[in-house]
N, C-alpha and C positions, 0 to 999 in steps of 0.2 A: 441980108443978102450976102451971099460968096464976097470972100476979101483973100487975095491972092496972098497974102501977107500973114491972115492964119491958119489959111492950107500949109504955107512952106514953115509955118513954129510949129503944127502939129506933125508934118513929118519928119520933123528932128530940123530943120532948116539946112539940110546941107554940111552941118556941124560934124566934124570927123570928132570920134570917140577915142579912147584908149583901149587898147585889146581886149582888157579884160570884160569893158563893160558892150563892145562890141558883141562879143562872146554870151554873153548876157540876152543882148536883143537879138540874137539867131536865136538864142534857146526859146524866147519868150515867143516868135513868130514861127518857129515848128513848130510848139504848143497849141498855137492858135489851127495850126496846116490840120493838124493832128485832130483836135475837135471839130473842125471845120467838116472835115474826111469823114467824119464818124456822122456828122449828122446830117452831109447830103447821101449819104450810102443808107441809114435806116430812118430818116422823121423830116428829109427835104421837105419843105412846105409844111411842114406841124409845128405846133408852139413847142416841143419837148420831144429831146430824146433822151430814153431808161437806158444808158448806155451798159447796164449789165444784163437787160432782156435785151437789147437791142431793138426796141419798140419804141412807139412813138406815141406821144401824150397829148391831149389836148383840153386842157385844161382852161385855155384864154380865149376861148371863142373859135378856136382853130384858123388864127390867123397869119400863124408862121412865126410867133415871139421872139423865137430862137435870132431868127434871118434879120429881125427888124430889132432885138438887142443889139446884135454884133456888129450888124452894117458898118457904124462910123468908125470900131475898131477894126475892120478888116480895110478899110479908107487907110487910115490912120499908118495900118505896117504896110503898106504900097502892095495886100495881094489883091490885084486888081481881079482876077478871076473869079474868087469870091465874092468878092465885092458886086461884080456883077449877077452872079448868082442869088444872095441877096437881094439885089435891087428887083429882081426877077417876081421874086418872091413878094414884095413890095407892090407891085403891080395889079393896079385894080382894087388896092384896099379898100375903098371905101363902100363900093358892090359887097366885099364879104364882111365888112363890118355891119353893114343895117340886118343879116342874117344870122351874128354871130351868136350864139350860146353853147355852154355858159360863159358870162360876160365878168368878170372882176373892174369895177372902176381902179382900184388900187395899181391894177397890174396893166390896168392900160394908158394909164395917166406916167407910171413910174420907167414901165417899159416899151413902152410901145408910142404915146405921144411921145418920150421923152428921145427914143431910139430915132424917129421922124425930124424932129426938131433937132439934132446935132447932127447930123448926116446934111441937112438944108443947110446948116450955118458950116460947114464944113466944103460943102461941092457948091452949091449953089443950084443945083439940079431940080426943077420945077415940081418933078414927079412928086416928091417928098412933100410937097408944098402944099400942092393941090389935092394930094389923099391925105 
C-alpha cells in the first residue's frame, strides 16, 4: 500500500544537492522531457517508438509498454503531466490485455507487470492495482 515516507525517499526527500549534481538531475529529467516528447508525438499509446522512422511498434500486444515502463520514472522526477499521460494510457488495461497479440510472457512479466507494480508501491493509486 502507498507509504508517504517512500514517495518523499523516492523523490529525493526534500534533500538540497550540490550544484554540480543538481546540474546533473536537470540533465537527466530534460532527457526524460525529451523522450517523453518524442513518443507522445509519434507511438502515444504503442508499446514502441523507431525513433529514426518516427514509427510506432507494437510488438507486446499493443499495450502501451513504453507508457507503462516509464510511468514510476516519470512519478519519481515530479513530471506530473506525463505521468498522467501515462496513467492515461494505463487505463482499461485489462479489456486490452485478454485481446492482446503478440503476447511475450517475458516482456510482460519484466515490463509491464513490473511497471504496474512500482507505480502501485510508489502512489498508492488503485487504478494500477486493479488492472
Amino acid at each position: 500500500s502507498f507509504r508517504e515516507d517512500v514517495a518523499a525517499r523516492a523523490r529525493g526527500g526534500g534533500e538540497a544537492n550540490d550544484s554540480v549534481s543538481e546540474e546533473r538531475r536537470a540533465a537527466v529529467r530534460d532527457a526524460m522531457k525529451h523522450a517523453w516528447r518524442g513518443y507522445r508525438k509519434y507511438a502515444f499509446g504503442e508499446d514502441e517508438l523507431e525513433p529514426v522512422t518516427k514509427t510506432s511498434v507494437n510488438d507486446f500486444g499493443h499495450l502501451g509498454a513504453t507508457a507503462i515502463d516509464a510511468i514510476d520514472t516519470l512519478w519519481i522526477m515530479g513530471l506530473e503531466d506525463e505521468y498522467k499521460e501515462a496513467r492515461e494510457v494505463m487505463t482499461g488495461f485489462r479489456e486490452k490485455m485478454m485481446g492482446a497479440t503478440p503476447l511475450s510472457t517475458f516482456e510482460c512479466t519484466i515490463r509491464l507487470l513490473g511497471g504496474f507494480m512500482s507505480v502501485y508501491y510508489l502512489t498508492g493509486d488503485k487504478l494500477f492495482l486493479d488492472n
